[in-house]
N, C-alpha and C positions, 0 to 999 in steps of 0.2 A: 381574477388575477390579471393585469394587466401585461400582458406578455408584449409586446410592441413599444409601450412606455416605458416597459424596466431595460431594455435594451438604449433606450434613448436614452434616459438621465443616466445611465453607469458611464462613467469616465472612460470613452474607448482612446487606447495608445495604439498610435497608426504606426509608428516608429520608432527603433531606438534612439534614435537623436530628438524625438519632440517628444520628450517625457513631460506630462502635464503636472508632475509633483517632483519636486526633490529627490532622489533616489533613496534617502535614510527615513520619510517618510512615506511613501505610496506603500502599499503591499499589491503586488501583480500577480495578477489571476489570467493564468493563460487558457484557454477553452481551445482543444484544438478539435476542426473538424472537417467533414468531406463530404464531396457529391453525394445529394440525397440525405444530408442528418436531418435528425430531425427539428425544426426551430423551437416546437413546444419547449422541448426537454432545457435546450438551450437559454432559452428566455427565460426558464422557471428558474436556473443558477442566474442569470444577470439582473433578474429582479430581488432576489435574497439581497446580494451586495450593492445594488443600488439602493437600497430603502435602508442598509446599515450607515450609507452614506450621509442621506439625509435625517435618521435621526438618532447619530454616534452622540455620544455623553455630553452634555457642554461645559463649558470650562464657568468656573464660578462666575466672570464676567458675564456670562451671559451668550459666550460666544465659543462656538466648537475647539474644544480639544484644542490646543497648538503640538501637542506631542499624540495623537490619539490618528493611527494611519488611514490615509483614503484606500480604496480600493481601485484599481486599477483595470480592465479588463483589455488584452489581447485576444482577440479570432486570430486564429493559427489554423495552417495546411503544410501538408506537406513540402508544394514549392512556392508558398505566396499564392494572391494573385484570388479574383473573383471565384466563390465557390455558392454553389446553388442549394438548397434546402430541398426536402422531400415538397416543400408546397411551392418551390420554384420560387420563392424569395432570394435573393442572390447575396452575397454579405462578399466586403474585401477582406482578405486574408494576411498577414506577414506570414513567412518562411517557418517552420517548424526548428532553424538553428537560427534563429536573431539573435543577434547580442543579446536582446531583453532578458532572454530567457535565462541568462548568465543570476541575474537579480527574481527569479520569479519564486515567488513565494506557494504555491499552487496549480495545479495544474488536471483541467477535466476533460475527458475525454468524448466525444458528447455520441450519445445514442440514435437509433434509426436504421432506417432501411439498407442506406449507403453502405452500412459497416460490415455484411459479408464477401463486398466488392472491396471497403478498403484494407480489407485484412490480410489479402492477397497482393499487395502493394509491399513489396521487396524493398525497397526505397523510403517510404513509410517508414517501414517496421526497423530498418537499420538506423533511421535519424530518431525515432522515438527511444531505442535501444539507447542511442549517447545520450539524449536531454533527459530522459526521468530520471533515471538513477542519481540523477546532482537535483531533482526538486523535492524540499518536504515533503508536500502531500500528493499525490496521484490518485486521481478519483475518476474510475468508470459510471458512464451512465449509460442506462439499461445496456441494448447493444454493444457499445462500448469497451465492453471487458473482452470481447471476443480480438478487437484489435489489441489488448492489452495479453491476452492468452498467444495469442500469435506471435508477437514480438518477445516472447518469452520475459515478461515482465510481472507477472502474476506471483504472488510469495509461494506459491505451492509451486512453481515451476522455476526457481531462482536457483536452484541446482543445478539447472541444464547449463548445456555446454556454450559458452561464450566464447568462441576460439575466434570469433572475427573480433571481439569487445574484451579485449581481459581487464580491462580498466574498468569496463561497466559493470562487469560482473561483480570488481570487489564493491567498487559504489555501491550498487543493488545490494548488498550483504547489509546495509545500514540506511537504505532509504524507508520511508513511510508509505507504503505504495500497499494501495488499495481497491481490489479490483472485483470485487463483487454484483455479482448479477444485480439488479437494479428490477423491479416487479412494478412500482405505482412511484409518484413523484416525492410521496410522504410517507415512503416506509423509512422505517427505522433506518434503514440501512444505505438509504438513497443518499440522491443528490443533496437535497432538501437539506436532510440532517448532517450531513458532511459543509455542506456549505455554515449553515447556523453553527458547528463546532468551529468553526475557526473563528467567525464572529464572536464567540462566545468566548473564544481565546483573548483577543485582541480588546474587546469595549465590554465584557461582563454578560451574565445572564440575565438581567434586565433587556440591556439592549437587542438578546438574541432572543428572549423571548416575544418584545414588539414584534422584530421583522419578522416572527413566525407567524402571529396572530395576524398580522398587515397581509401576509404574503398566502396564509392557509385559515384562515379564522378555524379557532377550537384544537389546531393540529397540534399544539403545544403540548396540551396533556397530556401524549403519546410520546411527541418527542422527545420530552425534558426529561424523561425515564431513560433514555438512553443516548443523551446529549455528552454524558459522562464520559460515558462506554466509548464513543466513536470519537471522544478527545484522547488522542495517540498518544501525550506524553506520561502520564503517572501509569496508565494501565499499563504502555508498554516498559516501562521501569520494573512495573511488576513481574511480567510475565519475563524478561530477560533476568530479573532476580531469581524465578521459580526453575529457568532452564539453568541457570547456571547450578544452583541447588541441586538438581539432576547432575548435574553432570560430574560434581565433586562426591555425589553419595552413593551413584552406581550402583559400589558395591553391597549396599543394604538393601535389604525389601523396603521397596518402595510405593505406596499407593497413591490415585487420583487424590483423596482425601490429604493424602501428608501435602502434595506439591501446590493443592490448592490455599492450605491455610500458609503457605510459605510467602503466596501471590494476594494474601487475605481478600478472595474472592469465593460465592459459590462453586460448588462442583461445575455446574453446568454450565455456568459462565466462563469457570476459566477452562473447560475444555475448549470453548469454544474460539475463545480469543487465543489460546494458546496453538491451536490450529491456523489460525487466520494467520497472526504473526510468524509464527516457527516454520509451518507448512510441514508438520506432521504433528500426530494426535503426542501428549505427554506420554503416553505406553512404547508408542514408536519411536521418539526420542530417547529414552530409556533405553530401548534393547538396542538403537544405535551406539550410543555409548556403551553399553557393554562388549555389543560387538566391534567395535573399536580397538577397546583397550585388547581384547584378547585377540588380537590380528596382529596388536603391538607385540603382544611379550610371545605370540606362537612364532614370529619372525626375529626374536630378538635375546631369547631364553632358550634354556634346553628344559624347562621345568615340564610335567607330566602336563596332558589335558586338565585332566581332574583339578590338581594344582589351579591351575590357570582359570577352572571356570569359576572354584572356591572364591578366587580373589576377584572377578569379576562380576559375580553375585550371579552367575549363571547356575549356583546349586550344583552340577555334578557333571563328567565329560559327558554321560549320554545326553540330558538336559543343554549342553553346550552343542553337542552335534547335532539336535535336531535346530538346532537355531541358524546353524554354518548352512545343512541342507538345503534349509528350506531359505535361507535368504541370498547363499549363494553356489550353492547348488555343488557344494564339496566338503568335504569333512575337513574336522580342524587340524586332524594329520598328512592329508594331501594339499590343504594350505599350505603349512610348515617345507612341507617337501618342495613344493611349484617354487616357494619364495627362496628355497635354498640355493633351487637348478639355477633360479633367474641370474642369482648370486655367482655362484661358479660358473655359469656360461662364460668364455670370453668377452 
């Protein structure tokens, strides 16, 4: 694998002003990274889209695509400016808020040593905080995801409290941000195959199958199993169909089994994507929603527990208090009561 060369032939943009493609045509791939990443990792993503570049679909004449996007790639830090590699290779960087980033279609985080030092970068993690939540794809590599855990960017952490960002937050409620530990360059779940799904997006499985087999010989057969999977749009239609389905049927017994064939996926896949996306398992979204609704009508009815958990599909008021207990650590009658006091307080 050519790691030195796939950096050289991808289209690097120094600037937002010297965009080397039209803006309705490039798609920008921003890589941002820090003292100590690692270049492997790095080069392994700018070799994927440099070899997509050179050989995207051609057009009947004989001649590339005229509507079929180049790839673009940005090096990103957090203030600009010379940043060194774990093998003291050096690369120039733009700013982590460039205009570019306003149009970037992508965006990797990149892995390495560096990243328990840049995780602790305050400044970092607040300019990362504004620009992901406005890019489609956010993709950790290996290390990587721990700057993304820290800047509270992760779907399982998308809950937390944004009181410096409320705007990112709602953003974040709807971006494609994926931040998973990273193990080998051509796992399933890596760089690799995250890069090839958007490839795949854009010029076809044909095309993304070459730059697999150019970039990994034989790796394809592995990845094209789940080249599917880590393309975000149809699965995640599903799984936002499967949760909304939850959330209107509450009240019924509900099993893995029912919510899966709603998402027409196996069990154990849509547990698993349904996790990834939602950032909690289906059973946990389930008794959120129940607990929900019965917070609603204990603050807003006079109607019995029992009543309330019937309709909530919590089965019975003891079945409903040990779900109050134990999630929040009060009965659904000294709920009613606290929400009352709060009420008649002055």
């Amino acid at each position: 694998m050519g790691y030195g060369n796939g950096m050289g032939r991808l289209q690097v943009v120094r600037s937002p002003e010297s965009d080397a493609a039209p803006r309705d045509m490039a798609k920008r791939i921003g890589i941002l990274i820090f003292e100590d990443f690692s270049l492997v990792e790095v080069s392994s993503i700018s070799e994927v889209f440099s070899l997509a570049n050179q050989i995207r679909k051609p057009a009947a004449n004989g001649t590339a695509s005229a509507d079929a996007p180049n790839y673009s790639l940005l090096f990103l830090s957090s203030d600009g400016g010379s940043v060194a590699s774990s093998c003291s290779m050096r690369i120039w960087t733009e700013s982590l808020e460039n205009r570019w980033m306003n149009d970037c279609d992508a965006l990797f985080i990149a892995g390495g040593q560096g990243a328990q030092h840049a995780r602790h970068d305050r400044v970092l993690r607040k300019r990362l905080g504004r620009v992901a939540p406005k890019i489609p794809f956010v993709k950790a590599i290996g290390e990587g995801s721990q700057i993304l855990a820290a800047a509270n960017l992760t779907l399982q952490n998308r809950s937390l409290d944004f009181a410096e960002e409320p705007a990112a937050a709602s953003a974040l409620a709807n971006s494609l941000v994926i931040a998973e530990q990273t193990l080998t360059l051509d796992d399933p779940k890596g760089p690799i195959a995250a890069a090839l799904s958007i490839i795949k997006r854009d010029y076809g499985a044909a095309v993304a199958r070459e730059v697999s087999e150019r970039s990994i010989p034989g790796a394809w057969q592995k990845l094209a199993t789940v080249l599917d999977d880590t393309d975000s749009g149809g699965v995640r239609q599903k799984i936002d169909a499967a949760a909304r389905w939850i959330r209107e049927n509450y009240v019924r017994p509900i099993t893995i089994a029912d919510a899966a064939r709603i998402a027409a996926m196996s069990e154990r896949n849509f547990l698993r994507r349904f996790k990834a996306q939602i950032g909690l398992t289906p059973s946990e979204y389930l008794l959120r929603a129940r607990l929900d609704a019965s917070c609603m009508l204990l603050a807003a009815t006079d109607l019995p527990v029992d009543k309330i958990a019937r309709r909530c599909g919590a089965g019975s008021g003891d079945g409903l208090a040990k779900i109050f207990r134990k999630r929040l650590s009060i009965s659904p009658t000294e709920y009613r009561l606290a929400g009352r006091r709060k009420l008649d307080a002055p």
